[in-house]
C-alpha positions in Angstrom: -7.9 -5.4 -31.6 -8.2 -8.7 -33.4 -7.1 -11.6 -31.7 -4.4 -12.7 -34.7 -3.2 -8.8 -33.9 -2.2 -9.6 -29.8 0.9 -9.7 -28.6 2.1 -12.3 -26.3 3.0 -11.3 -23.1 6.9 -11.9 -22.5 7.8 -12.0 -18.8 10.7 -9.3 -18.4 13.9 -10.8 -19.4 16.3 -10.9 -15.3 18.1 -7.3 -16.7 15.2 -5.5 -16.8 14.0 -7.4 -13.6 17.1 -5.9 -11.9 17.1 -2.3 -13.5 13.9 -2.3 -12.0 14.9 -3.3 -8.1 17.6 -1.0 -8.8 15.1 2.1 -9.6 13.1 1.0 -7.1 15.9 0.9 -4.5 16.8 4.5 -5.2 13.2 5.4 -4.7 13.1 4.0 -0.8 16.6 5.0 -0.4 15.4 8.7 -1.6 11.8 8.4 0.6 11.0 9.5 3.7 10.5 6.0 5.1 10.6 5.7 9.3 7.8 2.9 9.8 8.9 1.5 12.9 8.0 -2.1 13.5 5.8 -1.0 16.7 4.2 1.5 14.4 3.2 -1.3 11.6 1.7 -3.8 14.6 -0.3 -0.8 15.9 -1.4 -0.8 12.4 -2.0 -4.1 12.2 -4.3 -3.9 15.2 -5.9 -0.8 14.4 -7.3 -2.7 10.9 -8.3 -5.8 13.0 -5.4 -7.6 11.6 -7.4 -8.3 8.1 -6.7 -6.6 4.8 -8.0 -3.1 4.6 -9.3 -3.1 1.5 -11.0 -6.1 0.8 -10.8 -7.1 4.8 -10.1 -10.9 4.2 -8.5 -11.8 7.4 -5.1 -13.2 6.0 -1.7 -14.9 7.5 1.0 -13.0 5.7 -0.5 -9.0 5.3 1.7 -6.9 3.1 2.5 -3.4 3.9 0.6 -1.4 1.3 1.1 2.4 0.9 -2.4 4.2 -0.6 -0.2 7.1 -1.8 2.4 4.3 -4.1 5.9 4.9 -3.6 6.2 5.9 -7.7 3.6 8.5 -6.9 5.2 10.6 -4.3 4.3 7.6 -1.8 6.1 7.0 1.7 6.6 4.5 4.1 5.1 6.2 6.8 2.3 5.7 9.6 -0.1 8.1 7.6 0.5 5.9 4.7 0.6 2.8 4.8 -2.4 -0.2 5.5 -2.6 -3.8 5.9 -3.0 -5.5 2.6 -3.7 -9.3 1.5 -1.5 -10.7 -1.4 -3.9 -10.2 -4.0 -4.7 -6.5 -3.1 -1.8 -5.8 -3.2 -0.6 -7.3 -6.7 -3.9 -6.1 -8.1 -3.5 -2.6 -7.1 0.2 -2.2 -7.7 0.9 1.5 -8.3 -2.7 2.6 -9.2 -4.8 5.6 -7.5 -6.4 3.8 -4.4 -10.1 5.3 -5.1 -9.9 4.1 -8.8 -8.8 1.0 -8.6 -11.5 0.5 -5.7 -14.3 1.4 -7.9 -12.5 -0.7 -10.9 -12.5 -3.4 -8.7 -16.0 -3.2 -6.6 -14.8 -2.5 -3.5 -15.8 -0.3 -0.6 -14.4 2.7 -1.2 -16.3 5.0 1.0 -15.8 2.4 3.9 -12.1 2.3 3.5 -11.5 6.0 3.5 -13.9 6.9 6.1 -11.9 4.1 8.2 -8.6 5.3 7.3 -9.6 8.7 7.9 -10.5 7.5 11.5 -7.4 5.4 11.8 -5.6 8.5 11.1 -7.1 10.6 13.7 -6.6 8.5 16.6 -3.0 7.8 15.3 -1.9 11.5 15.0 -3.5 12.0 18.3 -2.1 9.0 20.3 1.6 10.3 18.5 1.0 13.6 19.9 0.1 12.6 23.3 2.9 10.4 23.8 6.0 11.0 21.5 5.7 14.2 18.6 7.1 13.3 15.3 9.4 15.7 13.5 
């Protein structure tokens, strides 16, 4: 596409800014979403407090789900990692593997990492409190 053919970007006008919170307040209100706090520190530690995809150490980690919540996503234990600011923006609602390999990263690292965060959650949840 020829440059004289580009369109401008236009930031969304604040109706559209609000239709979408409002979508996207139906979609956590709809989700299965029981995160407890103690779950998200134990998730916090369990990642060495740094973000788990590009594992930058930062101040203010997001909450991150690798399934997004327009994709089926949930915020649940099984779900959701430790992710810097920019991660996070960057990967938005994108596949987690593909936008890994789109941006460089580690991807085997990651999932074999959240695979192993995921076993010794599941078991640690089993010995001490079953989920329903």
């Amino acid at each position: 596409m020829s440059p004289s053919k580009r369109r401008a970007y236009r930031a969304p006008s604040a109706a559209q800014r609000a239709r979408y919170a409002k979508r996207r307040a139906g979609r956590m209100s709809r989700a299965d979403n029981d995160l407890t706090p103690a779950e998200w520190e134990a998730i916090l530690l369990a990642w060495g407090e740094a973000c788990a995809y590009c594992g930058r150490g930062a101040s203010a980690l997001q909450k991150d789900c690798v399934q997004p919540l327009s994709r089926g996503g949930r915020y649940t234990r099984d779900n959701v990692v430790p992710a810097c600011r920019s991660c996070n923006a960057s990967k938005s609602n994108d596949e987690v593997t593909a936008w890994m390999r789109r941006k460089g990263l580690d991807e085997r690292a990651f999932l074999l990492r959240w695979a192993q965060f995921q076993r010794t959650a599941t078991a640690s949840a089993g010995s001490v409190s079953p989920r329903a």
